[in-house]
VEXKERO-589301 format. One record per residue (C-alpha): residue in three letters; x, y, z. Coordinates in steps of 0.2 Angstrom, whole numbers, plus 5000, padded with zeros to 4 digits. Layout:
! VEXKERO-589301
ALAXYZ...
//
This chain:
! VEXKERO-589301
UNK504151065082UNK503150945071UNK502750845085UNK502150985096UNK501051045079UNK500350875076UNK499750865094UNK499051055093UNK498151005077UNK497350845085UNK496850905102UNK495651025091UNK494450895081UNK492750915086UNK492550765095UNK490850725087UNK491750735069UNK491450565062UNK492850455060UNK493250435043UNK493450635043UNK494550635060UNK495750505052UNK495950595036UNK496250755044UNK497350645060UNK498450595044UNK498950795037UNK500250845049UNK500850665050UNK501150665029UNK501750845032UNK502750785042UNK503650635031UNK503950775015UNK504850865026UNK505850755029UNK506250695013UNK506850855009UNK508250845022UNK509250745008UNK509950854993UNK509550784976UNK510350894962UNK511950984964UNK510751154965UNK510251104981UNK512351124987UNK512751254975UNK511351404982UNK512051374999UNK513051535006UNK513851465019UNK515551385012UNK515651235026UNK513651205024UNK514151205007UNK515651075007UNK514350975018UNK512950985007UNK514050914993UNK514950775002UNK513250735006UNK512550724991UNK514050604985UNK513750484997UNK511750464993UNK511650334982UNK510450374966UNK508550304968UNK508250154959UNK506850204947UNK506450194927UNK507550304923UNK509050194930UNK508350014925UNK509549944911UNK508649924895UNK509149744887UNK509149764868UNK508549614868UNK506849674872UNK506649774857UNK507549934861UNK509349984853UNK510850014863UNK510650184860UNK509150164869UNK509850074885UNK511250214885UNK510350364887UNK509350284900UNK510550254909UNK511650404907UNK509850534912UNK509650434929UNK511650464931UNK511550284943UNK512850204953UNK513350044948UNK512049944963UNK510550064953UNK510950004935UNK510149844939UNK508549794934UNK507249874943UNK506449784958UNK504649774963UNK505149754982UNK506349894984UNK505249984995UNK505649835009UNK507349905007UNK508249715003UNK509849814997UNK511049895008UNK511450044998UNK509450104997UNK509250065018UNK508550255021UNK508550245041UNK507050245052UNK505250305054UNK505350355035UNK503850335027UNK503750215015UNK502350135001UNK501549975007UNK499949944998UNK499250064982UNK498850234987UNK497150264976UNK495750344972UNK494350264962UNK492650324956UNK491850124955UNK490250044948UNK489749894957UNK488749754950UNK487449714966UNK487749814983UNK487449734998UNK485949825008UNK485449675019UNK486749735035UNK485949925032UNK484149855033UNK483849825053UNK484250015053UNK483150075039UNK481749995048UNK482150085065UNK482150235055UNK480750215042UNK481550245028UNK481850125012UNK483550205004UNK484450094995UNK486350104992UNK487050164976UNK488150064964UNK489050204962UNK490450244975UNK492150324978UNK493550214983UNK495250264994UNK496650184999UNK497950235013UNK499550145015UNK501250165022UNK502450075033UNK503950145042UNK505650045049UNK505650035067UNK507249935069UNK508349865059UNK509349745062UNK508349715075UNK509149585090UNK510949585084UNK510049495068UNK509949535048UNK507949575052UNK507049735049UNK505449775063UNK504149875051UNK502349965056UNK501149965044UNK499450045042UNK498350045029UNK496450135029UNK495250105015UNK493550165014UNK491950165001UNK490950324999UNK489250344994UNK489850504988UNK488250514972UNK486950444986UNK486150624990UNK484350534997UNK485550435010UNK486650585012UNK488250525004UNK488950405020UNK490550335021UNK489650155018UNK491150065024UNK492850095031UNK494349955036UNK495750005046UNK497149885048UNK498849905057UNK500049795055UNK501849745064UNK503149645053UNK504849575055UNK505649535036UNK507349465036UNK508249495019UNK508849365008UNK509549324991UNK509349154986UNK509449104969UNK507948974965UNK508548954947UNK508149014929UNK508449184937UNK507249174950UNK507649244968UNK506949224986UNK507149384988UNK506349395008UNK505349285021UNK504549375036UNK503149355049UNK501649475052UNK500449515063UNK498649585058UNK497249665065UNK495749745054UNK494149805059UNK492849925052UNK492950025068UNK490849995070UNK489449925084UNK488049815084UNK487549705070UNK488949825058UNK490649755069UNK491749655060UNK493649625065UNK494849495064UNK496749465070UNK497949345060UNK499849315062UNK500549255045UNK502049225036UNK502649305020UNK504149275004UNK504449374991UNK505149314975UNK505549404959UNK506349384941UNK506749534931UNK505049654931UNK504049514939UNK503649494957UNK502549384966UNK502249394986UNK501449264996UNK500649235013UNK499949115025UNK498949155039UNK498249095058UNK496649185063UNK496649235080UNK495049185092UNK494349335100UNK493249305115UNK491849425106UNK491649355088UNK490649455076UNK491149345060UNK491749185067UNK491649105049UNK492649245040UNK494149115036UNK492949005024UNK492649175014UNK494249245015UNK495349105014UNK497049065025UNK498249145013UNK498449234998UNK499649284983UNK500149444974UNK500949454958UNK501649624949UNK502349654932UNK503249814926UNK503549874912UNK503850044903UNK502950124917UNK501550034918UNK501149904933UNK499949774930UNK499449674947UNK498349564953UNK498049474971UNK497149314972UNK496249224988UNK495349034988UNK494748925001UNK494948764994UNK493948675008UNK492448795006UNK492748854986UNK492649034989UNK493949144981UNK494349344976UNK495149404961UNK495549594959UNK496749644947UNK497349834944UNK498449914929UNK499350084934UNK499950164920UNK500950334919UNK500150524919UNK501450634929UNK502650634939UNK502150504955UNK500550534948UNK499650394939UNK497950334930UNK497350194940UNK495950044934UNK495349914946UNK494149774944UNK493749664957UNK492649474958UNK492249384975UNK492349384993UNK492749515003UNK493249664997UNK492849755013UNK492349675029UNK490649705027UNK490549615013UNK491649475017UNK490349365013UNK489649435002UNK490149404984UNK490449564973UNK490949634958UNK491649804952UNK492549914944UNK493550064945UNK494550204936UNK495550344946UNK497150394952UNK498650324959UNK500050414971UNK501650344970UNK503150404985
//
């Protein structure tokens, strides 16, 4: 049925709507969709208990006992060592009622669902990249690929430095064990776009937005490195991203690259190395000096808050980016979110184009 009201919902877009909007709206039934389907699972005994039927019931409970609990905070096993009591650690642990597997320390690559007990099945939606929404403040925008079409048009409107930010991203499991081997087969797709939301003179456009899709095989490991340090994954990807534009505004690229993850504690650091793709029609055939062949990000949690950063450099041409976020708690899965950025390439327009910015917003955690 969702699938037959997902289609309905589709088929009726004006096909003139731009589209950013026809994404965004593409993207309702299809997160619809994944909550109802996270609420297949019971979570508190309630869930059993209000059920008439006695063999639902029965069900519903056995059910229940054999989900293992969700690896969160609350279930993170405070060391006293850090500063808190044991009194501390106890009641942490005894709130998030956790299995034995959950009372370890909390892991920043859960979500690629490394541990057996947390595997949740296929086509579940999963996080991939931050899900945000920034209002942001840019140092310099970049007019000059804006300005052939000004002069067509007549018109000397100048973009503002003052933008909303957003960021869509999930994955889902396609196969796991896939070919009789310990390796999972993962979709991924993340959107982001920058509005000229406060630009009234240009009528607020969507300035720029990347759509990148993404397929990746990850095979699960757990190598001790030392000093408490684990390989915790490897895993190959492939990647294509474009701003889904024409003329002298197309940019695109495709890579394959290979990834590991490794992590200590509330610490985590993923890394990758890429191989661009050549395409027959080019619109940025220099995009590696600016973008780099690889980059690396690192993650620290801590008492609910995250602090992250992901870092690129071309040692051959010297061009690097820096952004570096901190998400901090407000409620729920809801949290305050603040983003600077320094470089090349935060969009693909501007991929060689250095910028600055900053940002403060929401994040959506799932």
């Amino acid at each position: 049925m969702q699938s037959d009201a997902t289609a309905y919902f589709c088929n009726r877009l004006p096909l003139k709507m731009p589209l950013p909007y026809r994404t965004l709206l593409i993207s309702l039934p299809l997160l619809y969709a994944a909550h109802a389907v996270a609420q297949e699972t019971p979570k508190l005994l309630a869930d059993c208990a209000n059920i008439a039927d006695n063999s639902l019931r029965l069900a519903c409970f056995d059910k229940l006992a054999a989900t293992p609990a969700p690896r969160t905070e609350a279930a993170v096993v405070v060391n006293p060592a850090d500063g808190a009591p044991a009194s501390v650690a106890t009641v942490a642990v005894a709130t998030a009622q956790p299995s034995a597997e959950s009372s370890a320390k909390f892991s920043q690559l859960d979500h690629w669902e490394l541990d057996g007990p947390y595997q949740r099945g296929l086509f579940k939606f999963r996080p991939h990249h931050a899900n945000y929404l920034i209002a942001t403040r840019t140092y310099r925008p970049n007019d000059t690929p804006y300005q052939v079409y000004r002069d067509l048009a007549g018109e000397d409107i100048r973009l503002s430095k003052a933008e909303l930010a957003y960021q869509l991203s999930f994955k889902l499991k396609m196969m796991q064990g896939a070919f009789g081997k310990p390796v999972d087969l993962w979709f991924g797709y993340t959107q982001n776009s920058f509005w000229q939301a406060a630009n009234g003179k240009a009528s607020s456009p969507f300035r720029e937005t990347n759509y990148q899709p993404e397929i990746m095989a990850i095979a699960p490991l757990a190598f001790d490195i030392g000093g408490g340090v684990k390989l915790t994954h490897v895993g190959l990807g492939l990647n294509h991203q474009s701003n889904g534009q024409s003329g002298t505004l197309s940019r695109s690229w495709n890579r394959v690259y290979a990834q590991f993850g490794i992590e200590k504690d509330g610490f985590s650091a993923t890394g990758r190395v890429w191989k661009r793709l050549s395409e027959d029609d080019d619109d940025n055939p220099d995009i590696v000096d600016y973008m780099g062949r690889g980059d690396l990000a690192l993650a620290y949690r801590r008492n609910g808050n995250t602090y992250s950063s992901t870092l690129r450099h071309n040692f051959h041409t010297s061009r690097s980016a820096v952004q570096a976020a901190w998400a901090f708690p407000l409620s729920g899965n809801l949290k305050g979110y603040a983003q600077a950025f320094a470089g090349y390439g935060q969009s693909l327009i501007d991929y060689n184009y250095f910028q600055r910015s900053v940002g403060l917003g929401l994040l959506g955690t799932f």
